[in-house]
C-alpha positions as CSV (number, residue, x, y, z in Angstrom):
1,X,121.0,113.8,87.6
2,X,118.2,115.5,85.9
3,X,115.6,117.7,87.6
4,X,112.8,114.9,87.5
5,X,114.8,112.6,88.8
6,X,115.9,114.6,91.7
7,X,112.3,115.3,92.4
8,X,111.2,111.7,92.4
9,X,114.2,110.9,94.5
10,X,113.2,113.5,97.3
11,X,109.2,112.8,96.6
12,X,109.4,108.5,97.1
13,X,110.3,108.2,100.6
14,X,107.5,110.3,101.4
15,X,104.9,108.1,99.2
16,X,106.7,105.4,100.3
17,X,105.9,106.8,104.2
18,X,101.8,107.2,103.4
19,X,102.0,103.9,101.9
20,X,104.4,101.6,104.8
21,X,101.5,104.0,107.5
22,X,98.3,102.5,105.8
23,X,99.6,99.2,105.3
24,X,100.9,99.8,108.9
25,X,97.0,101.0,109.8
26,X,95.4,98.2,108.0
27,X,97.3,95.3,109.6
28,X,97.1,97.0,112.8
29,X,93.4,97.3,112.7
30,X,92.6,94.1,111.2
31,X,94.6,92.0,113.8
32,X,94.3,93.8,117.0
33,X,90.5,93.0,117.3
34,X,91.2,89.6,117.1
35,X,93.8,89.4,119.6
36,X,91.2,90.1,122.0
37,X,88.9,87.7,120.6
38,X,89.9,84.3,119.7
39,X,86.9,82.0,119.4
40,X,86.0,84.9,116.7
41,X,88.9,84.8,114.9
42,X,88.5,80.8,114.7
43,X,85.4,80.4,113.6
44,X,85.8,83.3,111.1
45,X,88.4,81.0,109.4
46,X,86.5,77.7,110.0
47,X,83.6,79.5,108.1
48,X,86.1,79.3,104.5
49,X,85.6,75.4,105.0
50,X,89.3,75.0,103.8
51,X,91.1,73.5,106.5
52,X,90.4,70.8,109.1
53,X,88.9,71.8,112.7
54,X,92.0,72.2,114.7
55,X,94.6,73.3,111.4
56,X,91.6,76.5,111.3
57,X,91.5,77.1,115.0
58,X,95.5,77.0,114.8
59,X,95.1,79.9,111.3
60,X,92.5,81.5,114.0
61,X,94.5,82.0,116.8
62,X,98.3,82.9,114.6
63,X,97.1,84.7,112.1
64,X,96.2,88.0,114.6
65,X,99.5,88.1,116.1
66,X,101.3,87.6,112.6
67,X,98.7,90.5,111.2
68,X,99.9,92.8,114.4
69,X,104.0,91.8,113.8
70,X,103.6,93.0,110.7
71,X,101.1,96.3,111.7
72,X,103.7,97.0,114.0
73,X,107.2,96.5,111.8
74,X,105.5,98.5,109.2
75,X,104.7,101.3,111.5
76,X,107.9,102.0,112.5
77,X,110.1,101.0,109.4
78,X,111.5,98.2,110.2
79,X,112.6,95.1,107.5
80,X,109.9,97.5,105.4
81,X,111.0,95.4,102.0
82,X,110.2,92.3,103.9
83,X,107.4,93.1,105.9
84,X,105.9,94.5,102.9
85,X,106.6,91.1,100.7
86,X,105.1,89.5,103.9
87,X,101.8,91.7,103.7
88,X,101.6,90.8,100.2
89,X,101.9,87.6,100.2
90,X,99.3,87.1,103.2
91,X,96.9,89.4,100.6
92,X,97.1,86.9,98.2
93,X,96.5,84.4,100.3
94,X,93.7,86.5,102.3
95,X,91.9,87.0,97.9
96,X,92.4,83.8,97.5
97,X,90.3,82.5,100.3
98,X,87.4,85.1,99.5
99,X,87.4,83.9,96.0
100,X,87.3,80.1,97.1
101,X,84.6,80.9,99.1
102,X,82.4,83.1,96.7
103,X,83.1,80.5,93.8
104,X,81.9,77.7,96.3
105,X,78.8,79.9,97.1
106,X,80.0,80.5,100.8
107,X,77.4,82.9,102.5
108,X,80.3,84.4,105.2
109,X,81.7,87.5,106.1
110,X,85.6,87.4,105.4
111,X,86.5,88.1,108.6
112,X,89.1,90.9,107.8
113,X,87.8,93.7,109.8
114,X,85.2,92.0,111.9
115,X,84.2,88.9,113.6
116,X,83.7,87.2,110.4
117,X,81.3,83.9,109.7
118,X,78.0,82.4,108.1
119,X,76.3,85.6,106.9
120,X,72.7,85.4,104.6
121,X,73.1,85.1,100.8
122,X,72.2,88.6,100.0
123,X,75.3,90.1,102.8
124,X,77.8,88.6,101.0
125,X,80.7,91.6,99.8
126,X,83.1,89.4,97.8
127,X,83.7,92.1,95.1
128,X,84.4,94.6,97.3
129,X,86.3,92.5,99.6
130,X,88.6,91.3,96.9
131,X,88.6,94.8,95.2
132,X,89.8,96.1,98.4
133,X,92.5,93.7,99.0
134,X,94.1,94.0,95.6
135,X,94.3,97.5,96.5
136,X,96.2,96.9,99.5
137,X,98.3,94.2,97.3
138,X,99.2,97.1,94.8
139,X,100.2,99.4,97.9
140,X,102.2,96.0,99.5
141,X,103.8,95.6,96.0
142,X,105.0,99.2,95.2
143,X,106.0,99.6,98.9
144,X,108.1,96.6,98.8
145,X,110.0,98.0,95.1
146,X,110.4,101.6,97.4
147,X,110.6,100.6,100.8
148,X,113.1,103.4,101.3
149,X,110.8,105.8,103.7
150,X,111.0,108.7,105.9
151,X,111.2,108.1,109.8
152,X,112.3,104.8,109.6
153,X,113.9,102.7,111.1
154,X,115.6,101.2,108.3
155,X,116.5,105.0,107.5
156,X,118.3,105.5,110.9
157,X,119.7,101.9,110.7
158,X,121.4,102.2,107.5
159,X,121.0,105.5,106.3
């Protein structure tokens, strides 16, 4: 084994760490808002227009505890490889609803990180919302090719 690939053998499962924590951070702190607050986390998916009344409030009221699930498995290490597929996939899911609504000419707030909802023309984020997600996607993506990371339980399960 040569020196550089000793060193990127010993460095991964701590960048693999950072990036299962902020995923871990991200989920955690977009879902556990809305676990307290329902009717918000309803009508912030109603507001994408995409689904029917009652298939939204359904999305509304599952998509916090599946955001939490997966804040929570990624915090401790657990299925990381799945859990991080999982995260990805609900990111591409999550960009594609922002850019259905921006291309539609939606005036909402995506509801990630807040209460979501009709917001005026000129409040609109899209770019950044989808700039910021695809971020996330990349971390989701290398995470779930290195999901190998230190104080894990996947590490203590099976070494």
């Amino acid at each position: 084994m040569t020196d550089r690939a000793r060193l990127e053998g010993t460095r991964m499962p701590w960048v693999s760490l950072v990036l299962r924590l902020a995923l871990a951070a991200v989920f955690l702190f977009a879902g556990v808002p809305k676990l307290t607050n329902f009717p918000a986390s309803r009508r912030s998916v109603r507001a994408y227009e995409l689904f029917s009344y009652d298939v939204s409030n359904l999305i509304g009221t599952l998509l916090p505890m599946v955001e939490v699930a997966l804040g929570v498995l990624l915090l401790v290490g657990l299925f990381t490889r799945f859990s991080a597929l999982c995260a990805a996939l609900l990111l591409v899911v999550f960009i594609a609803g922002i850019a259905s609504a921006w291309a539609r000419g939606l005036s909402i707030d995506c509801g990630c990180f807040s209460e979501g909802g009709a917001v005026s023309e000129n409040a609109t984020k899209y770019p950044l919302e989808i700039a910021r997600d695809l971020v996330f996607l990349v971390m989701a993506g290398a995470l779930s090719l290195r999901p190998r990371s230190r104080f894990s339980v996947d590490q203590a399960l099976w070494g």
